[in-house]
NUPA-267655 format. One record per residue (C-alpha): residue in one letter; x, y, z. Coordinates in steps of 0.001 Angstrom, whole numbers, plus 500000, padded with zeros to 6 digits. Example, Ala and Ser with C-alpha at 12.3 -4.5 7.8 and 13.67 -1.06 7.14 Angstrom:
residues 2
a512300495500507800
s513670498940507140
//
This chain:
residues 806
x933779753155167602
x934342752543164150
x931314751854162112
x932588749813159749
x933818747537162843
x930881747965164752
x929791743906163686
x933235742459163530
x932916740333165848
x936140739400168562
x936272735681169397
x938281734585172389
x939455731286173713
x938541730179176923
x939846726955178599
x938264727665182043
x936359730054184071
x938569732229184764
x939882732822181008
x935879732975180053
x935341735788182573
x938885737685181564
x937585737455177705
x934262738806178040
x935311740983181303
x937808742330177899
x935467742867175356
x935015739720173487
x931439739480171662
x931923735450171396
x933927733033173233
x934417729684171981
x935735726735174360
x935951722650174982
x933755719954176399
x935806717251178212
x935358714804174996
x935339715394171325
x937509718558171341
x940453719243169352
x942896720395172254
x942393717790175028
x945072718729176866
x943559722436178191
x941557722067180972
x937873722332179070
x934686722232180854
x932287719488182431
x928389719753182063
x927903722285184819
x930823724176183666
x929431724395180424
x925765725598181771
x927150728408184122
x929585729653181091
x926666729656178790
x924679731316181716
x927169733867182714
x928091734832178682
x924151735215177311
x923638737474180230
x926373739770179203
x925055739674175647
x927940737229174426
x927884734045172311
x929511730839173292
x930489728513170728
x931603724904171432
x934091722692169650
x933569719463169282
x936235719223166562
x937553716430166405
x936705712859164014
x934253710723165330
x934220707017165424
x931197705237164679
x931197703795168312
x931164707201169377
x928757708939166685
x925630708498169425
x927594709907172487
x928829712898170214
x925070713441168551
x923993712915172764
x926506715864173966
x925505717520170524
x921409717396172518
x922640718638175454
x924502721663174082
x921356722386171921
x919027722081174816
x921323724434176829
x921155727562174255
x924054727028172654
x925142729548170065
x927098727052167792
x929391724280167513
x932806724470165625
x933010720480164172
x936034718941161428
x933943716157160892
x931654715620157872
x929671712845159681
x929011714103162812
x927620717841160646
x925268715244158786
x923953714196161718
x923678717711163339
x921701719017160681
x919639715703160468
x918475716174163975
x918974719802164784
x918460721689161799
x918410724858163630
x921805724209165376
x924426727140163624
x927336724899162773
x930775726604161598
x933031724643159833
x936440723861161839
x939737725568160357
x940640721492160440
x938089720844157738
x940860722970155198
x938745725536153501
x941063727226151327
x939209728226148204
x935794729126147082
x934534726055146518
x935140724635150082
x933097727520151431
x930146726652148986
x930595723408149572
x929959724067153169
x927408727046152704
x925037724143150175
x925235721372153696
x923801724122156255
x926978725313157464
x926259729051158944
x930296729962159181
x933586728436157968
x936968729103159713
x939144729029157046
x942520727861156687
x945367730135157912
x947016729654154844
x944600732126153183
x945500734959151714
x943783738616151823
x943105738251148222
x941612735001148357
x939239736149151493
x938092738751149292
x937320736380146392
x935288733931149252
x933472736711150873
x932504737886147315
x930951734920145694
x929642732991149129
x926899734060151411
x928484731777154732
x930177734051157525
x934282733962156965
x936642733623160702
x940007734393160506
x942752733541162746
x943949737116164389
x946596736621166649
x948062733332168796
x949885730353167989
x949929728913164391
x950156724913162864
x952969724911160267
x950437722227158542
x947779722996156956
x945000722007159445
x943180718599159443
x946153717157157532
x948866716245160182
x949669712653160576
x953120713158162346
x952190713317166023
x949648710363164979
x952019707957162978
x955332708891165401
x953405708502168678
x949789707480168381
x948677710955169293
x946410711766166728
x945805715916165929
x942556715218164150
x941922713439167737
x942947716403169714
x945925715045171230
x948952716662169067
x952227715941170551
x953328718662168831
x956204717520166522
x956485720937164475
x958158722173167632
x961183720184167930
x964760720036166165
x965337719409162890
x968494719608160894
x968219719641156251
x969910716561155149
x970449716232151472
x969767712807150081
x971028711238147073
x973572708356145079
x973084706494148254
x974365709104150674
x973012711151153273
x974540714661153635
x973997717569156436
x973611720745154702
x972901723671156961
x970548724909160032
x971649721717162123
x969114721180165032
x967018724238164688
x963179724613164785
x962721724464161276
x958798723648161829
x957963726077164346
x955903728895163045
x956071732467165141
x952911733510166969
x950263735275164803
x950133738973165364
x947864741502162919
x946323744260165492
x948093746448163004
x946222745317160421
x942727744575161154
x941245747406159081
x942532745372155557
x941480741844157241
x937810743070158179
x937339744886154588
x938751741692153136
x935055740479154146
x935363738649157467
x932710738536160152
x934980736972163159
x938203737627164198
x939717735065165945
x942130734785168630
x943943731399169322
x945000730195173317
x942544727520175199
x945285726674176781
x947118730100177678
x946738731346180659
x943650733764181886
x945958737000182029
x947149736196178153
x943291736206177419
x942850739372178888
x945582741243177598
x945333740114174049
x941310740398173978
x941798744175175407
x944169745274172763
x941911743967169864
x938854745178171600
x940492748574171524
x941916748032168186
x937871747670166988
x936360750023168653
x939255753176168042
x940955751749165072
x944323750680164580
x946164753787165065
x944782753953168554
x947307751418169063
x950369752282171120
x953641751333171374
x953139750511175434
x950088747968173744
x952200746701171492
x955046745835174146
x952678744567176968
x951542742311173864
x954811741166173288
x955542740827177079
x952231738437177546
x953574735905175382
x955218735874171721
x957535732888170028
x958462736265167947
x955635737612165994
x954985737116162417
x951691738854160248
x950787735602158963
x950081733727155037
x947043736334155332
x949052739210154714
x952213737722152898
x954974736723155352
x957263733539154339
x960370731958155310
x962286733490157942
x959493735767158551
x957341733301159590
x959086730663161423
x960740731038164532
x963669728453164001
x966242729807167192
x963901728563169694
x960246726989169764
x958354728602172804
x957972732317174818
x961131734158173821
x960083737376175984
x961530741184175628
x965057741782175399
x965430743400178874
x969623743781179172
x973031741787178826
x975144740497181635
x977737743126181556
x980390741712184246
x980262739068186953
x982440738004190175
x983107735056192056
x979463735319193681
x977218737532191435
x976344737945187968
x975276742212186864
x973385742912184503
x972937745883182284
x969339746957182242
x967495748522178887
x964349748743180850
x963273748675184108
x962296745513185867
x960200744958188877
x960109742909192097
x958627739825190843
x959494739677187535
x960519736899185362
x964077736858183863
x965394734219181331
x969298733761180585
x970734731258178033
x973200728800178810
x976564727444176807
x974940723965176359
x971842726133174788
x969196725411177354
x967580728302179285
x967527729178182953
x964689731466184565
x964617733551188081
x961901735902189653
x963458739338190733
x963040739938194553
x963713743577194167
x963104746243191470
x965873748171189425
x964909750948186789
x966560751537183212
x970463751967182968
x970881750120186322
x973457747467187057
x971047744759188449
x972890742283190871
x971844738753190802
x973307735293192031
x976260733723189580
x974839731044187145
x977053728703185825
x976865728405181878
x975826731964181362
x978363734179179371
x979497737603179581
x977394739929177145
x974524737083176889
x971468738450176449
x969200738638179094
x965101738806178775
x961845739400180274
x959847736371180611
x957251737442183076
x956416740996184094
x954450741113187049
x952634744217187150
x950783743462183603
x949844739805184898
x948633741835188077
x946740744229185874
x945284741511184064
x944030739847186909
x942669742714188450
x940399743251185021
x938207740293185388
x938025740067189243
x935001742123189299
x932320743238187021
x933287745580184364
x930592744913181779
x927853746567182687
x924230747367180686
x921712750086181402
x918407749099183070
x915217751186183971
x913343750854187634
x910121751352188315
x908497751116191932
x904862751262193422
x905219751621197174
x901913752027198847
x900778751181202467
x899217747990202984
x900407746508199437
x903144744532197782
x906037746951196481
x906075746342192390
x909527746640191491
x909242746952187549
x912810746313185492
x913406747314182288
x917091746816179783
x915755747458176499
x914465744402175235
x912957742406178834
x910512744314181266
x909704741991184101
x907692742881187195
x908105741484190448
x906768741670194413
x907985741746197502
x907156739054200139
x905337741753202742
x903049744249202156
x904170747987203407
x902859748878206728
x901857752105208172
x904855754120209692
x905140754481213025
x908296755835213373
x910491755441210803
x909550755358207218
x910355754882203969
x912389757918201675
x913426757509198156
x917184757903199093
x916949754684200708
x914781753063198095
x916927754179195780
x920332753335198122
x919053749648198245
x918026749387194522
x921598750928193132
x923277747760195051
x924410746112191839
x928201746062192195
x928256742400191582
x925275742682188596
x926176743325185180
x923812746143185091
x923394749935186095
x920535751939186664
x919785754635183827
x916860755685185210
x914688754748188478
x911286756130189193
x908929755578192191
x905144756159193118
x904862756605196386
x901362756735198242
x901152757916202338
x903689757258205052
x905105753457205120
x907341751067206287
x909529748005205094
x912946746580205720
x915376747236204109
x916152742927204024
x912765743239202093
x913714745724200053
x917570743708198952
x915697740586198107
x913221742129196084
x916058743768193701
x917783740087193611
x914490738917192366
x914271741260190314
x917557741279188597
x917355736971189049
x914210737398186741
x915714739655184144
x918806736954183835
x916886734298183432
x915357736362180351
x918661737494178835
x920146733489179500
x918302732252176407
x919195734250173175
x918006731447170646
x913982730499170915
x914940726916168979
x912118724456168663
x912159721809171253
x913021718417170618
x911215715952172940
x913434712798173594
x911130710829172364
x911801712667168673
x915254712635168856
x915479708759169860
x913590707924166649
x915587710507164240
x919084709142166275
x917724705576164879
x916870706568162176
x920237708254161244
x922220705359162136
x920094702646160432
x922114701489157314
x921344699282154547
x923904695570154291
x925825695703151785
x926472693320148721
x929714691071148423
x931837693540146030
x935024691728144167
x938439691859145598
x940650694430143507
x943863696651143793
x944600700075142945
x948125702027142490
x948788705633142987
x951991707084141146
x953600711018141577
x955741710664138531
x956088709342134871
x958970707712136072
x957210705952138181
x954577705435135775
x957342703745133100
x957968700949136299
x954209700227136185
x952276696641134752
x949026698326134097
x947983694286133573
x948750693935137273
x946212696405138893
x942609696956138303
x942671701211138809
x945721703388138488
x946013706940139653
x947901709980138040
x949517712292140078
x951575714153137294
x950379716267134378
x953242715519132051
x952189713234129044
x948488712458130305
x946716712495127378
x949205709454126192
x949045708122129218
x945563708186129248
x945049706527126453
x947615704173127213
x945743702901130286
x941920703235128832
x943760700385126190
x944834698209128865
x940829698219130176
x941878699522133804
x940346701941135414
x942048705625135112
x941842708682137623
x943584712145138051
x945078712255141295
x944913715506142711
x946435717095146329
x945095717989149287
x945566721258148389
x944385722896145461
x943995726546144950
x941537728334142412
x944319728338139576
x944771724865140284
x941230723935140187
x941252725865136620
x944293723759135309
x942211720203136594
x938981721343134890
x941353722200131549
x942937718589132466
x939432716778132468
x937951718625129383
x941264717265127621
x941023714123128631
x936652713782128222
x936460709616127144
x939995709020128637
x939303709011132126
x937149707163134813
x936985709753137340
x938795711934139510
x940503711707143080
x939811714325145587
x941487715347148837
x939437718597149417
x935782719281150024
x936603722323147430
x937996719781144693
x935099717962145338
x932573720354145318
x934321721855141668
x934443718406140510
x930907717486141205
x929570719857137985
x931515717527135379
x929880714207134382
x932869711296135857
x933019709558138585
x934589710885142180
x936897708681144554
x937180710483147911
x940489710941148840
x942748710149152379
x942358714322152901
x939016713987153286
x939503712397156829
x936975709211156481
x936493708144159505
x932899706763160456
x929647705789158645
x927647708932158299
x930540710754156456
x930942707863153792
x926763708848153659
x927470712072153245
x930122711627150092
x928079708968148575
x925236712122148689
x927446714037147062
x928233711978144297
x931416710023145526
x931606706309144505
x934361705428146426
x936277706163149003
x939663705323150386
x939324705192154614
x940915707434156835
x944680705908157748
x944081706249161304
x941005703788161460
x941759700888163158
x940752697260161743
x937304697358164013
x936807701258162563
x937571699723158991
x934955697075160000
x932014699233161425
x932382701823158265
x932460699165155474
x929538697040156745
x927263699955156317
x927774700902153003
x927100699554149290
x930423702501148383
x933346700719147334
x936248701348149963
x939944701432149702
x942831701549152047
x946176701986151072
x948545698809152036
x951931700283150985
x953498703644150506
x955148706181152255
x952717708394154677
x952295712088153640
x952978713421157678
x952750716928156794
x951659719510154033
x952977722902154056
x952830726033152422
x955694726581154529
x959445725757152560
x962303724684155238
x964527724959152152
x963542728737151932
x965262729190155350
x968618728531153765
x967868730114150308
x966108733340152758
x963234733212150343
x960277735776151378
x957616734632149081
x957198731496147486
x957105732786143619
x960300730913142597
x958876727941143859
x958592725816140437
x961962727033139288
x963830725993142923
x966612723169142508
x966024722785146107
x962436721109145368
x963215717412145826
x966171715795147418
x966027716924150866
x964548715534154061
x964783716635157624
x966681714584160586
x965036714667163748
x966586714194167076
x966515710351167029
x968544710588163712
x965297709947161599
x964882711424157993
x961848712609156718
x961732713913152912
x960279716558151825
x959019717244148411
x957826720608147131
x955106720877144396
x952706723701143477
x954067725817146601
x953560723132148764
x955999720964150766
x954923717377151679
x957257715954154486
x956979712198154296
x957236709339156439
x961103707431157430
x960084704085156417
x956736703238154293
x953694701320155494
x953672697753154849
x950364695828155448
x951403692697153613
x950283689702155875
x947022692152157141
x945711691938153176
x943630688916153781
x942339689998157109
x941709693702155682
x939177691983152415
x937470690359154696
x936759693868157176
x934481694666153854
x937119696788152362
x937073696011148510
x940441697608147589
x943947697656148404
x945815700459147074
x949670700654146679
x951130704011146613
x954257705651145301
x955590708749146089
x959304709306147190
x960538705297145804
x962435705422142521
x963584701557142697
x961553698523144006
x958403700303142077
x958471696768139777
x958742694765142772
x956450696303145082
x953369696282142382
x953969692755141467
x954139691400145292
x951009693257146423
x949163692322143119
x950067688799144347
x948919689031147398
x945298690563146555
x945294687493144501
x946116684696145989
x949370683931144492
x950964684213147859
x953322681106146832
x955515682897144978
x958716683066145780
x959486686167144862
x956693687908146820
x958111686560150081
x961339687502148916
x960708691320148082
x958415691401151459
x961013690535153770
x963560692502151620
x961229695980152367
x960971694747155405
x964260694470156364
x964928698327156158
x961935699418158299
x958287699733157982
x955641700786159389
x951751699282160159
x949859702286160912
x946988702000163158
x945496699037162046
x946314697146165284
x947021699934167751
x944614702228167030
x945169706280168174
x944690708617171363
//
């Protein structure tokens, strides 16, 4: 083994049983799986109660952690069902939970301030400050966004004491985690909810947009979105010395055989090093599953490198090429061999794909006969979907116990007393008896083969004897039943032992029923005036703005802000920077240069980012939490007003009754937006670098391809996309529009509208003047209903505030 790998730990999904016992059957030190509620991929199988005690049973015995997600936002009408699973896990011996939500980790370590909580890769930790952030509210470990790069883990791991997990190998999210609202405001099926319908991996075609006309471009219906599977067993030396303690593999919902091939191969990887890697590994990892491979943001692949835009799912190995066909067969031209049972793939004119299992084998250089089907051409490539043997072999590695520990025995035998069977592994001794004394042999007696024969009966244990003594005193008897059920209690004993790893202080119910009340109890809040807020991306924009018609303006441009600035602290509004959801450590250098210019101009800041927040919170200004930071119940509002946040602007998948509950409970003022055009995704991923075949993203500010694009989906819907700081934000076809809601949406408790403009460059005048209308009271204007019904007439949207999400 490696020392420098020796505690690097290897972190495997399970989904069920039988992927928990191929990971730790595989090597895995930690597995990390799903309740049946509050986890962030509801549609893998996941685990009951009972599941979730024999897992937790069946891992601590084989020395393994088991860490639970419950990773999803919480609703306030769910907080004390989440904080009640949140008991039961903790009562159980969990080893941690993995949560996104800010609320539900306030609560955690309220009530169980032993609990290890890691912070979800959906909470986007992508800088320094995110981790500290974290590391100040308790959090033991952060997974941190895959969009990380080697450098940057280095800087975290240097200047933070909170363990670092990195994503190792599996499928990737072209967004950056915790900020997808596509599969939410297309469908209802909310990703921060766990139910992603996975948008990134359809069809998309680049439309240019602009004088009024909609253009196709280039890469017409491809899977511009769809990132290739993670793959770094190559490079796990510079990840681990890059300062991470957990390497994680992604695949709850893969299969058990995928768990155990991929979990082998890094196991190996960690305990030989990478060159102990061969190319047979390398191919049976390729075989198991790939969408093409890609090494990731974490070690510098970009563009074509990292997505997979030919096709969106399990591409295979390139196994031959039809070479000729007849009336009745197709033959096929084989670079490999393939065997009985196999799974071959063949693509079709109209583009879709056809799959057979092989009923007989062939080896390389064969012509392999198979059945005619229609659509396939001659020369199309052929490939191996499925290869039987390795899903065999994989099977075959967690049907019985491999992972075995050494233990010590230790019998007294003597005639007319209980035999003491004495166990030892290490770390337990226990001592147990038998149910009979020994009696005198008459004519057949006791020898230390059998005693020994009967003890060494651990095939299904996960243990081995090192060493087994006995003391043996005259001539007796005892049967060998006896004997068997006095090693099962034996070995029953030492499991019950080795089942609890963490020795946390218990929590009586009656405790936790007065800290659950008192968690939740919540001052009323006072009547707060009615007001309206705008949000601009551009000085354009800005030049279409009445500063007399809004009460707090945000900027989300650096150009000219220090006349801006003062141009807006004359009016007597309120003024705040604006910044992303994602902002990197240069980035957070240019906003602190930004606010030291602009010391007496400004009101306060805007964050996104629990690591803009956390580097804001050491200048004297006020902070408005930001739609990235995923507001979406009581005790997270708590939890920003604790960390200096005066306001807050609610989560845009809260429903009117969410809206309700949150606001009600808090003296913060709260804002939701009421117009503007939904940011769906946020990439560090370019489409536009597909066409330009860009590799790194360091001609980003110079690129004319930056703004003016969009992507057309399959129903002929066009998203734009605008690139800013190396990062793409793909908005929403038509713009939220919660004009005749206004009224109803005041009188929920929240205390500000908000109007927002990204993408518009006409109607800016219009829009401002309507919506300051409406938020007060001049309703009667003609022109309000006019402009209303105008927007409204070429589509809009009204979010969740009726329907709610999955």
């Amino acid at each position: 083994m490696n020392k420098k790998n020796r505690n690097t730990e290897l972190l495997a999904p399970v989904g069920n049983m039988e992927s928990l016992y191929a990971a730790i059957q595989n090597g895995a030190d930690a597995v990390y799986l799903g309740g049946k509620l509050f986890s962030a991929r509801q549609s893998a199988p996941n685990f009951d109660y009972e599941e979730l005690k024999a897992a937790i049973t069946y891992a601590h015995i084989r020395n393994v952690k088991v860490y639970v997600t419950v990773n999803i936002l919480i609703a306030d009408s769910e907080m004390k069902d989440a904080l009640n699973y949140v008991k039961f896990l903790y009562e159980n011996d969990i080893d941690g939970i993995i949560v996104q939500d800010l609320g539900l980790a306030y609560g955690i370590k309220d009530i169980f301030p032993e609990l290890h909580l890691h912070g979800s890769t959906q909470m986007t930790v992508i800088n320094r400050e995110g981790a500290l952030f974290l590391e100040k509210l308790g959090f033991n470990r952060v997974v941190l966004g895959r969009e990380v790069s080697l450098k940057e883990i280095k800087s975290i791991s240097s200047t933070t004491h909170i363990e670092l997990e990195e994503f190792v190998h599996g499928a990737l999210c072209v967004c950056y985690s915790g900020q997808c609202l596509m599969s939410s405001i297309i469908g209802g099926r909310s990703g921060n909810r766990g139910r992603c319908a996975q948008p990134c991996r359809m069809p998309y075609t680049i439309m240019k947009i602009g004088n009024g006309s909609i253009q196709e471009i280039k890469m017409e219906g491809k899977y511009l979105l769809s990132p290739k599977d993670l793959n770094t067993i190559d490079y796990l030396d510079k990840i681990i010395n890059s300062g991470v303690a957990s390497l994680k593999v992604e695949g709850r919902m893969k299969r058990p055989e995928y768990v155990a091939v991929i979990i082998e191969k890094y196991r190996k990887a960690l305990d030989y090093g990478v060159k102990s890697i061969t190319d047979q590994d390398r191919e049976d990892i390729l075989e198991i599953f790939n969408r093409g491979f890609t090494k990731g943001y974490v070690l510098g692949d970009f563009g074509k490198n990292f997505i997979s835009y030919d096709r969106p799912d399990n591409r295979g190995v390139l196994i031959g090429k039809v070479a000729k066909w007849d009336k009745m067969y197709m033959y096929i031209k084989l670079f490999d061999k393939v065997e009985k049972g196999d799974g071959l793939e063949f693509q079709l004119d109209s583009g879709r794909y056809v799959g057979i299992i092989v009923n007989f084998s062939k080896d390389r250089e064969e012509l392999l006969r198979i059945k005619r089907i229609k659509g396939v051409k001659k020369k199309s490539e052929v490939y191996k979907t499925s290869d039987f043997m390795l899903i065999g072999k994989a099977r075959e590695s967690f049907q019985e116990e491999r992972k075995k520990f050494p233990i010590n025995m230790n019998l007294n035998i003597s005639v007319g007393d209980k035999i003491k069977l004495s166990i030892d592994d290490g770390k337990y001794k226990v001592d147990v008896y038998s149910d009979g004394v020994v009696q005198r042999a008459e004519n057949i007696s006791l020898t230390t083969d059998k005693v020994v024969n009967q003890m060494d009966r651990l095939q299904n244990t996960p243990y081995y004897i090192k060493d087994i003594k006995m003391n043996f005193e005259g001539q007796g008897f005892f049967p060998m039943g006896g004997l068997n059920k006095l090693r099962r209690d034996g070995i029953q004993e030492l499991n019950e032992k080795r089942e609890l790893l963490n020795f946390r202080s218990e929590i009586t119910d009656e405790e936790y029923g007065e800290k659950l009340e008192k968690l939740m109890s919540f001052n009323k809040p006072k009547s707060k005036k009615q007001r309206m807020s705008v949000r601009v991306s551009s000085i354009d924009q800005f030049k279409h703005i009445n500063l007399n018609k809004l009460d707090r303006i945000y900027i989300g441009f650096s150009e000219d802000i220090e006349d801006i600035f003062k141009e807006i602290k004359k009016s007597g509004k309120e003024g705040f920077l604006y910044t992303d959801k994602i902002v990197g450590e240069e980035g957070l250098k240019d906003l602190g240069k930004n606010i030291e210019l602009l010391q007496g101009l400004i009101d306060g800041v805007s964050v996104s980012n629990i690591g803009t927040l956390k580097y804001v919170q050491k200048y004297n200004i006020d902070i408005h939490g930001d739609i990235g930071l995923n507001v979406f119940n009581s005790l997270t509002a708590k939890l920003l007003k604790d960390s200096g946040v005066k306001s807050i602007t609610l989560s845009p998948e809260l429903d009117i009754k969410g809206i309700d509950e949150i606001c009600r409970r808090s003296s913060l003022d709260f804002e939701l937006s009421v117009y503007g055009y939904y940011p769906l995704m946020v990439l560090k991923h370019c489409p536009m670098a597909l066409i330009k075949k860009c590799d790194n993203d360091k001609s980003c500010s110079n690129c004319r391809f930056k703004r003016g694009y969009g992507l057309k989906d399959r129903k002929g819907k066009i998203f734009q996309m605008i690139r800013n700081n190396k990062v793409t934000e793909i908005y929403n076809t038509v713009p939220l529009m919660l004009s005749e809601e206004v009224g109803g949406i005041f009188k929920s408790g929240v205390n500000m509208i908000r109007v927002d403009f990204t993408v518009e460059k006409e109607n800016i005048s219009r829009i401002q003047d309507a919506f300051f209308s409406i938020s007060k009271n001049l309703t009667d204007k003609e022109d309000v209903l006019h402009t209303i019904a105008d927007l409204k007439r070429n589509g809009i949207t009204k979010g969740h505030l009726h329907r709610g999400i999955l």
